[in-house]
C-alpha positions, 0 to 999 in steps of 0.5 A, spaced: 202 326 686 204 332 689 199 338 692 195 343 687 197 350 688 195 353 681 188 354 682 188 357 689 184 362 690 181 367 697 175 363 697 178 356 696 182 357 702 176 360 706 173 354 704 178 348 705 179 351 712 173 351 714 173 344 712 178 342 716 175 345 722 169 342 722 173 335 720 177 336 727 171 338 731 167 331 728 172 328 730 173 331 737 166 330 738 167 323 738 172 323 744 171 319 750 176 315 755 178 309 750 181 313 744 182 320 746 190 320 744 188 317 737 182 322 735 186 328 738 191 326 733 187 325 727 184 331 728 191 336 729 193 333 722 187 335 719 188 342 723 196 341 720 195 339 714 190 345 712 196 349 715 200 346 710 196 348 705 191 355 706 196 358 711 201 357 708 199 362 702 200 368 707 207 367 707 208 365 698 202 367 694 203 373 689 195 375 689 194 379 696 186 377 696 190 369 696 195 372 702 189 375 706 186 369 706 191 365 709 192 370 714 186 369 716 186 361 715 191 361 720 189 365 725 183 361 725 187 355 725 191 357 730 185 359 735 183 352 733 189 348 736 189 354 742 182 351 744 182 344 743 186 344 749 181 348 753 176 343 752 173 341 759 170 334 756 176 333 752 180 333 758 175 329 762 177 323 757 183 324 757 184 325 764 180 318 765 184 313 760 190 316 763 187 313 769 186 306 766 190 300 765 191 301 758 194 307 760 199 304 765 201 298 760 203 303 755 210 304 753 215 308 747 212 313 744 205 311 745 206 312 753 210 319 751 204 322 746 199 320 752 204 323 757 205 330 752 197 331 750 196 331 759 202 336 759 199 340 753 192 340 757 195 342 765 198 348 761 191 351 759 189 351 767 185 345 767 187 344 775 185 352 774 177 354 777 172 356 771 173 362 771 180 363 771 180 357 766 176 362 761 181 367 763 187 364 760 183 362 754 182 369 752 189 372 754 191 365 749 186 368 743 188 375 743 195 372 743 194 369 737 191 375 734 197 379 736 202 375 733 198 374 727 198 382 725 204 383 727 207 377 723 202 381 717 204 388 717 211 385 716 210 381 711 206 387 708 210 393 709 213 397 703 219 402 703 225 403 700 230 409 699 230 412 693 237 414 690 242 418 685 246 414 681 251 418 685 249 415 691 250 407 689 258 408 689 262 402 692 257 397 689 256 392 683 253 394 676 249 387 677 247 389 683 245 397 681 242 393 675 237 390 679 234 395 682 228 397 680 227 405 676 223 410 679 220 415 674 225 421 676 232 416 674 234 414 680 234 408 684 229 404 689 233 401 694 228 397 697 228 392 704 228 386 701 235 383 703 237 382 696 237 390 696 239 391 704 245 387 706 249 388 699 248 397 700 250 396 708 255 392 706 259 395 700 256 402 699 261 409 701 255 413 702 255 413 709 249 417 710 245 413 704 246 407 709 245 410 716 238 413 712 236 405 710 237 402 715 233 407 720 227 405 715 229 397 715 230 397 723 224 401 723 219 397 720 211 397 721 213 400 727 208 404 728 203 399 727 207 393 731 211 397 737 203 397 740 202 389 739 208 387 742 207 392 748 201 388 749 203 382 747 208 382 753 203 384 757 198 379 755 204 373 756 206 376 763 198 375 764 198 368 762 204 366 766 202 368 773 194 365 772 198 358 770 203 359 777 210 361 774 213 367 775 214 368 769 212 367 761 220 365 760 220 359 766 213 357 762 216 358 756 222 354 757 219 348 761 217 344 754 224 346 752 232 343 753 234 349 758 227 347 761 229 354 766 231 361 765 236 360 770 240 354 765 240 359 759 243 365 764 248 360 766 250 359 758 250 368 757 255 367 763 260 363 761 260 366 754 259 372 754 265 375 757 269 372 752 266 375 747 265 381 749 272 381 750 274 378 743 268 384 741 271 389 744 279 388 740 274 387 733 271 394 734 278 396 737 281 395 730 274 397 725 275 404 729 282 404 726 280 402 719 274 407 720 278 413 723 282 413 716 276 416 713 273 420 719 278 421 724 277 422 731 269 420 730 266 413 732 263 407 729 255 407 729 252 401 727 250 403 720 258 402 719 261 396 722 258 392 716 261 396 711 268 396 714 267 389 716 267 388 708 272 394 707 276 389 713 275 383 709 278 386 702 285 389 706 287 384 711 284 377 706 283 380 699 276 378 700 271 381 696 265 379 696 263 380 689 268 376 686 266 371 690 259 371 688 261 370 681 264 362 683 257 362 687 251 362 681 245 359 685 244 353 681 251 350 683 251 352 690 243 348 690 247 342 686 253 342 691 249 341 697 244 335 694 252 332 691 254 332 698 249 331 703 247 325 699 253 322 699 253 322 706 246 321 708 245 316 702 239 321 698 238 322 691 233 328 688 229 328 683 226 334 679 218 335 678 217 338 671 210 338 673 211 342 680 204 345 680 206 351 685 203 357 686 208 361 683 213 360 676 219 360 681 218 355 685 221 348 684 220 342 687 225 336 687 223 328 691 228 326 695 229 319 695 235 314 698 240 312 694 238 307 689 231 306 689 225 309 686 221 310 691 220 318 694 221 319 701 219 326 701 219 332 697 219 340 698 219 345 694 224 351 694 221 357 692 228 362 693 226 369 690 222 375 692 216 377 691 212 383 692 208 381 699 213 374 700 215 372 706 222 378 708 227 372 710 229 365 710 225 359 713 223 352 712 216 350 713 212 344 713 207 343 708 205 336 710 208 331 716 210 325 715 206 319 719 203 312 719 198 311 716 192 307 717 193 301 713 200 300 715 203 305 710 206 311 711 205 318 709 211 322 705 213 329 708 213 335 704 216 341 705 218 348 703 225 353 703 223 360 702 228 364 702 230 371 698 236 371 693 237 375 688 233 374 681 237 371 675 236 375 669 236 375 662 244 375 662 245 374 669 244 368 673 243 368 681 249 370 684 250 369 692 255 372 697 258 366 701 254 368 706 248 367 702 250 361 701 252 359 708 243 361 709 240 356 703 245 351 707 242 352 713 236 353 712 237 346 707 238 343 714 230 343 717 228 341 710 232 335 712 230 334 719 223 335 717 224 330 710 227 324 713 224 323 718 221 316 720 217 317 726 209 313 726 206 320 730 204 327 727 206 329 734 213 327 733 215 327 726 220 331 723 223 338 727 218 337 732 222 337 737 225 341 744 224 349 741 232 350 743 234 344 739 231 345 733 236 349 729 242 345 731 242 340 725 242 346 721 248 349 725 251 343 723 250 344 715 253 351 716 259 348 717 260 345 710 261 352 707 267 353 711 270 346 707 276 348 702 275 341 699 267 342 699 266 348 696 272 346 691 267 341 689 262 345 686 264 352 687 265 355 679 266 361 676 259 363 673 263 366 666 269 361 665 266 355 669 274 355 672 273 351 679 274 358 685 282 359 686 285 354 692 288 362 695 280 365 694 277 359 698 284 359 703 283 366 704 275 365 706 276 360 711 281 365 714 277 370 715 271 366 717 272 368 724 274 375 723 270 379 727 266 373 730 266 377 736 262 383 735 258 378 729 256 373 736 254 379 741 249 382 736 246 375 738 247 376 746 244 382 744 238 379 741 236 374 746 237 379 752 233 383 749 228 377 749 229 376 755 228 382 758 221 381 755 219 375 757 224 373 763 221 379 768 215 379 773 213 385 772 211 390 766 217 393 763 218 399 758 221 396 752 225 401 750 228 400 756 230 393 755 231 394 746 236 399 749 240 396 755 239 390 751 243 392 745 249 394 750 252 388 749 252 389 741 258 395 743 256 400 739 252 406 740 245 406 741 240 409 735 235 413 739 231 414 732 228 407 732 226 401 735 228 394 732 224 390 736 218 393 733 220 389 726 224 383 729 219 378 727 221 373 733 218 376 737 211 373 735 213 368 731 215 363 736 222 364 739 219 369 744 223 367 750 227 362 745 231 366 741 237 364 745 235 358 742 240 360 737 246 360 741 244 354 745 243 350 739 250 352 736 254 349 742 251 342 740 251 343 733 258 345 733 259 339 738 255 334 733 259 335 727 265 334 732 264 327 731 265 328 723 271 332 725 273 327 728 272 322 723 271 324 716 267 330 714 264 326 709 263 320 712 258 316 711 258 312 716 257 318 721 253 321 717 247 315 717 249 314 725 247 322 724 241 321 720 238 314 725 239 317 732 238 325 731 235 326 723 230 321 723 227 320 730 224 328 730 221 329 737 219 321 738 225 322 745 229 328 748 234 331 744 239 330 750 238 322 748 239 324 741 244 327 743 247 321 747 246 316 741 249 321 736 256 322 740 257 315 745 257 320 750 255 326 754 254 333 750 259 338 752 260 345 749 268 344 748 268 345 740 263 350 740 268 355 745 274 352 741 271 355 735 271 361 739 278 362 741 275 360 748 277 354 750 
């Protein structure tokens, strides 16, 4: 049965979080050296599945006292698991059945699980004196209150530009349609992607752009440049009392790079290459540009929309025709068409979803030929007045054995932002919101399939840089002429999209790859010039050195890092994540390149040794498993030109 949503209400998840912590801490309670990794277990799923359910309403829930609440919930839970690992008796315990025969006949994951829970412990300073063991556990806490607000003020924040009609040359009707009215007849371009990545990309009025997106790069900056300024200072703090250099080198110790020098030795075997191939992009867009404003350079609120403009001259790309073969529903059922044949699924819609909201649907996933759900998610993929801004996928429920020799079904959540269908108009995506629903459609799957005993190691709970490259791999289908004629069909005539349309696409796939892939160098430098220094560093300096790498000029009047909710919400000292999990996603689907894109047999052999095993070994021997042989970055540059 699936969760009841519908009754939720501000005091309901105060209560159920209390609940949940007071159901942890008996347990915790009850810890000594025999069953230490057992009990710690059991009370972490308590504290994750109240996250799954309380928290989680921060980021969906339409009623602003429900989104408080879990706000408030997850800072309090996130304290929680924060300070389990503070506590000297727990250690003690865990400490001694370490020391124990047990122990030492342990092997496979229940050895893997004691070796995580001894690491999770020495890294809360429990080799530290007293007071510097007290110490970190108030910088740890206020790091928790830091990204919390942050996250908040994100999510809550209300802007837009208001608009002539004058002004919205360039873009579709459905789109101007779309737009909410103010009382004087113009036109409210809000933040809101739907909104944002359309006006950049195709509106003519280049001053409206330059305007939108001052105000998008600036979002909750007053409030948020403070909390990342300390934030920063917070993390360098709790690094030197655990003895590293720095937050990065603590940070990465539990990742695939495992060190801030392997991750600069990925930026420089690429980034010259790309820098290059960027420059030759800029080279041509400022052509293209020049047409219009001669002897002028390209600003950042351009390269969008010349980009767009590019498309529709040199590959007859326009991205409103293209959306027309797109509508969301078929893009939905073209993804579950393909991902069950090669990974052997069937999904199933629930009537009765008892969500939090009308839109939101839930589907059951269950392997081909039988009854029996293995999992389920929600998809909730329209936006909401305070909804989370972007698209992510977030965990509900873990999948785990339970204590009767069963196992617990996982349940997930995609959250995303597309264009709302109307009364005359379905849901519409550009390609690339469409290449996003996949990706994102890639955790669900790692999360959903997953076949591991433990909570700790269940679904995408593996190496932080590894995490995003299943989804990597499901971008690649997108690019696919014989996929996307599977199910890409105009929303009006129903005809299947043009072979010379999808030719077209796939060719211009790559076109200004160079300036796309240093906007990300951009990004992880950025992150890194926060995290991977030993000492206080101005951020306006970093935000600013940092976007050199993009190629364009730097805008004075704004600070993007103060809205770049990475920051504080996980990827801080991993956003290079990004990159470094395309280099093995990209090696990965070389294996279906190499023998079908849609085989099923690679794509089982994908599910058993990368899918299903979640965090249960290291991702490098998932990675070994998958290939037959030792990763390599060959495909990634091919893709690139570089190799």
């Amino acid at each position: 049965m699936p969760l009841d949503f519908t009754s939720v209400t501000a005091s309901g998840i105060t209560e159920a979080t209390a609940d949940a912590i007071a159901e942890a801490d008996a347990l915790v309670a009850s810890i000594d050296a025999t069953n230490p990794v057992t009990v710690l277990e059991r009370a972490s799923t308590a504290i994750g599945d109240a996250g799954g359910s309380e928290a989680f309403m921060a980021r969906v829930h339409p009623d602003p006292e429900v989104r408080l609440a879990g706000v408030e919930a997850e800072e309090r839970l996130t304290k929680w698991a924060n300070d389990l690992t503070f506590r000297r008796p727990v250690y003690e315990a865990l400490a001694d059945h370490a020391g124990s025969d047990g122990a030492a006949a342990l092997e496979g994951t229940a050895r893997r699980l004691l070796d995580h829970w001894l690491r999770d412990f020495r890294r809360a300073g429990h080799e530290l004196e007293a007071d510097a063991r007290h110490e970190l556990q108030r910088l740890r806490i206020r790091l928790i209150e830091l990204e919390v607000a942050f996250g908040r003020n994100l999510d809550e924040w209300d802007d837009g530009l208001e608009l002539e009609w004058s002004q919205l040359d360039g873009l579709p009707q459905a789109y101007i349609d779309g737009l909410k009215a103010t009382d004087d007849g113009r036109f409210r371009v809000s933040m809101e992607y739907p909104d944002y990545v359309p006006f950049m990309q195709q509106a003519t009025d280049r001053e409206a752009r330059r305007q939108l997106q001052g105000k998008f790069w600036n979002r909750a900056v007053e409030a948020n440049w403070p909390l990342l300024e300390e934030a920063v200072r917070v993390r360098l703090a709790i690094a030197r009392l655990l003895g590293y250099p720095t937050w990065a080198h603590y940070a990465m110790e539990v990742k695939m790079a495992a060190d801030p020098a392997n991750v600069d030795a990925l930026y420089r075997s690429v980034v010259p290459g790309l820098t290059a191939k960027a420059q030759d992009d800029l080279a041509t867009l400022t052509e293209l540009h020049h047409e219009t404003y001669p002897g002028d350079r390209v600003e950042s609120w351009d390269w969008a929309y010349l980009d767009d403009q590019q498309r529709r001259s040199l590959h007859g790309i326009d991205q409103n025709e293209v959306a027309a073969y797109f509508p969301l529903e078929a893009v939905v059922a073209g993804m579950f068409d393909l991902t069950g044949e090669v990974f052997g699924l069937e999904y199933r819609k629930v009537v009765d979803t008892k969500a939090w909201h009308d839109d939101v649907a839930l589907y059951e996933i269950r392997n081909r030929g039988s009854e029996q759900p293995i999992a389920s998610f929600y998809a909730d993929l329209f936006p909401r007045e305070g909804k989370y801004g972007h698209a992510a996928a977030f965990a509900v429920r873990y999948g785990m054995a339970t204590e009767d020799g069963g196992y617990r079904r996982p349940t997930a959540a995609i959250v995303a932002n597309f264009t709302k269908p109307t009364a005359t108009a379905p849901s519409l995506l550009k390609h690339g919101e469409a290449v996003t629903l996949f990706h994102e459609f890639g955790h669900i799957l790692h999360f959903c399939l997953t076949m591991v005993a433990e909570a700790r190691f269940s679904g995408y709970d593996t190496e932080w840089d590894f995490v995003e490259a299943p989804s990597q791999i499901m971008e690649n289908w997108m690019w696919e002429p014989e996929i996307l004629e599977r199910f890409a069909r105009h929303h009006e005539a129903g005809e299947p999209i043009p072979s010379d349309l999808v030719a077209r696409l796939v060719a211009a796939r790559d076109l200004n790859i160079g300036l796309d892939k240093v906007r990300q160098v951009f990004l992880g430098k950025l992150d890194l010039g926060m995290h991977a220094v030993d000492h206080e560093v101005d951020l306006m300096e970093v935000y600013r050195e940092a976007y050199a790498h993009t190629q364009l000029p730097f805008r004075e009047d704004t600070f993007f890092a103060a809205s770049f909710g990475h920051l504080m919400g996980g990827y801080d000292a991993g956003y290079y994540g990004y990159l470094w999990a395309a280099v093995y996603g990209d090696d990965m689907f070389s294996e279906f390149e190499r023998v079908g894109i849609t085989s099923p047999e690679v794509g089982m052999r994908y599910r058993d040794e990368v899918l299903a095993t979640g965090g249960s070994r290291d991702a490098i021997d998932h990675l070994r498993a998958f290939l037959g042989r030792e990763p390599n970055s060959d495909a990634f540059l091919r893709r690139l030109g570089l190799g």
